[in-house]
C-alpha positions in Angstrom: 62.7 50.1 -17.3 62.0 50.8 -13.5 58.6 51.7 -14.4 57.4 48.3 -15.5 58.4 46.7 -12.4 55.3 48.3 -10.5 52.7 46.9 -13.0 53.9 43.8 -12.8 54.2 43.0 -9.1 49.8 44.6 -9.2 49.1 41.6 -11.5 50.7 38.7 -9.1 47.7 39.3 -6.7 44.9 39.5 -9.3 45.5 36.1 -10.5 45.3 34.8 -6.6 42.3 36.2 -6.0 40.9 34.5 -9.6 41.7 31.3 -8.9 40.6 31.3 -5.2 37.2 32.1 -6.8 37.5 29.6 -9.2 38.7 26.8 -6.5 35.4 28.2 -4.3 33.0 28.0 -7.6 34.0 24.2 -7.8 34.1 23.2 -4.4 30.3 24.1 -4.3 29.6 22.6 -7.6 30.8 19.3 -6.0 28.9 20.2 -2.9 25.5 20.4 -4.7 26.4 17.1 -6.9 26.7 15.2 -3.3 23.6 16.7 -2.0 21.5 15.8 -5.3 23.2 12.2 -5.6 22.1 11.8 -1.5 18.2 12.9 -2.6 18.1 10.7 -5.4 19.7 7.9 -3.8 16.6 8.3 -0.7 13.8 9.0 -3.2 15.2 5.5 -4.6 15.2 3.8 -1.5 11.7 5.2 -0.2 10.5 3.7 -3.9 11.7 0.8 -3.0 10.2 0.5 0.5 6.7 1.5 -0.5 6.7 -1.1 -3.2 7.8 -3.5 -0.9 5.1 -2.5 1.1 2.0 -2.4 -1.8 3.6 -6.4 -2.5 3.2 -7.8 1.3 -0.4 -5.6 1.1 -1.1 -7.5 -2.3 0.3 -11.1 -0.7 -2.0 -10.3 2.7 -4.9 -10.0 0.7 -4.9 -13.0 -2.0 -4.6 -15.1 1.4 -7.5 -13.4 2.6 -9.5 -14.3 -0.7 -8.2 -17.7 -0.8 -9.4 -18.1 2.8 -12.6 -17.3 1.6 -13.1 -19.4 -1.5 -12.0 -22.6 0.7 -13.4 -22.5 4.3 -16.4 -19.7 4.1 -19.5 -21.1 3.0 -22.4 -18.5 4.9 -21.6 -15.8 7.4 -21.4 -18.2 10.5 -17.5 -18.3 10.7 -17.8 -14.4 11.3 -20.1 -15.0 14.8 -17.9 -16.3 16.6 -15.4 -13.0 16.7 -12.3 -14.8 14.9 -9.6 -11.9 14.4 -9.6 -11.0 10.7 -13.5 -11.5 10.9 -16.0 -8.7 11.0 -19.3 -9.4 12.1 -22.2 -7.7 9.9 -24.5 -6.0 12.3 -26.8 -4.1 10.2 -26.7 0.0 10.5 -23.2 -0.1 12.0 -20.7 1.3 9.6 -17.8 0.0 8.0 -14.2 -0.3 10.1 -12.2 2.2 8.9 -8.9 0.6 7.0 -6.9 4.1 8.3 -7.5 3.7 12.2 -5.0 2.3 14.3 -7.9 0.4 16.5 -8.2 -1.5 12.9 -5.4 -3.2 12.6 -5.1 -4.7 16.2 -4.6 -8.3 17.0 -8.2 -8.8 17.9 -9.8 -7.4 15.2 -7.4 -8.3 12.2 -6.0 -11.8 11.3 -1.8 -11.2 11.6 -0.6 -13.3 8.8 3.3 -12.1 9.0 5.5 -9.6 11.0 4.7 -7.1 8.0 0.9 -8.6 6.7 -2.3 -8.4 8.2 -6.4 -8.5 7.3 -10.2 -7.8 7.7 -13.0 -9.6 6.3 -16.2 -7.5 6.7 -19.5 -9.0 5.4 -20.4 -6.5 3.5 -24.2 -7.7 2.6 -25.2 -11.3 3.4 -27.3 -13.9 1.5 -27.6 -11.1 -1.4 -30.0 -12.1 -4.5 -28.5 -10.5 -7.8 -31.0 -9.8 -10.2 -31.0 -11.7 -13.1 -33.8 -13.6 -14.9 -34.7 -16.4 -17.2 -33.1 -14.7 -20.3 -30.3 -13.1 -19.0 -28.2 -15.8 -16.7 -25.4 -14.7 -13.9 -22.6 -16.6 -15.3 -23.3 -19.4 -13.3 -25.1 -21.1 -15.9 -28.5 -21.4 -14.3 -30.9 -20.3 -16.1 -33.7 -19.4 -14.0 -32.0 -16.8 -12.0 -29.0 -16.2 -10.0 -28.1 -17.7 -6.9 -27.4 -16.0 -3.7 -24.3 -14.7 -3.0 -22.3 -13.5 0.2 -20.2 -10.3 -0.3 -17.7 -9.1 1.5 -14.8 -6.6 1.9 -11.5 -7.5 2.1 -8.5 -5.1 3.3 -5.5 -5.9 3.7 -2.4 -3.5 5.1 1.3 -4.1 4.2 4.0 -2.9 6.0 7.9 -2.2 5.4 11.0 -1.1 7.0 11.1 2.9 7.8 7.6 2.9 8.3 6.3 2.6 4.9 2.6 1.5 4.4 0.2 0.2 1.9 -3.7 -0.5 1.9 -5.2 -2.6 -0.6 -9.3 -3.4 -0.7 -11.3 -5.5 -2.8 -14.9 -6.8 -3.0 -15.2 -10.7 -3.0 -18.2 -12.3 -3.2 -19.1 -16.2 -2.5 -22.0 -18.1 -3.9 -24.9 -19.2 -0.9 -24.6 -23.0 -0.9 -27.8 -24.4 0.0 -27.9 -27.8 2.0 -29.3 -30.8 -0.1 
């Protein structure tokens, strides 16, 4: 009977040392749980702000258009170096919607804290081609009226630095005095 005790009192340790491990194999499961929940929970937020950011881009620009179907009727408004007006100088490239210089308050128009624009002539007094048989939609017939084109870009901002560019290409018909 003495030789059983031995055997017995070996066995008391072994089940320590297996549920230490098992305690250590859970905390780390719960560990990596909190560290994947964190991630997802700032991929969700950084969604979140870059959305917000492509909307205040989106809103910048439709008030850039509207200002242009309403008050531009020629290129003259663009002479007198209003921010948010390029001037068209032929030969000289295009601003750049990804520089800095860009976006400051004399070159762009600051519509909100988060929302600002360019308007670059982008060809002026430009004759479409069209003819007789085929008319531009404006229903003349004999041809298509001039048109102004220009480039609009507009840059939305959001908290944490997100940022969002959004270009279009809006042209305005050439109104010719009666």
């Amino acid at each position: 009977m003495n030789a059983c005790i031995p055997a017995i009192s070996r066995q008391r340790g072994a089940s320590l040392v297996v549920s230490l491990i098992m305690l250590v194999l859970l905390t780390l499961l719960g560990v990596s749980a909190l560290t994947v929940s964190n991630t997802q929970s700032r991929l969700a937020s950084n969604i979140v702000l870059q959305t917000r950011a492509a909307q205040e881009a989106d809103s910048a620009l439709a008030q850039a258009e509207n200002f242009l179907a309403q008050v531009v009727n020629g290129t003259d408004a663009f002479e007198a170096g209003s921010p948010g007006l390029a001037k068209y100088i032929p030969g000289n490239p295009l601003l750049d919607p990804l520089a800095d210089s860009t976006w400051s308050d004399t070159i762009s128009k600051e519509v909100s804290a988060t929302q600002r624009y360019v308007i670059e002539v982008y060809t002026p007094n430009f004759s479409p081609r069209g003819n007789s048989m085929k008319p531009c939609n404006y229903g003349d017939a004999a041809g298509c009226p001039n048109i102004n084109v220009f480039r609009v870009t507009a840059r939305g901002t959001a908290p944490g630095g997100a940022t969002r560019f959004v270009q279009s290409v809006y042209a305005v018909r050439v109104v010719k005095p009666l």
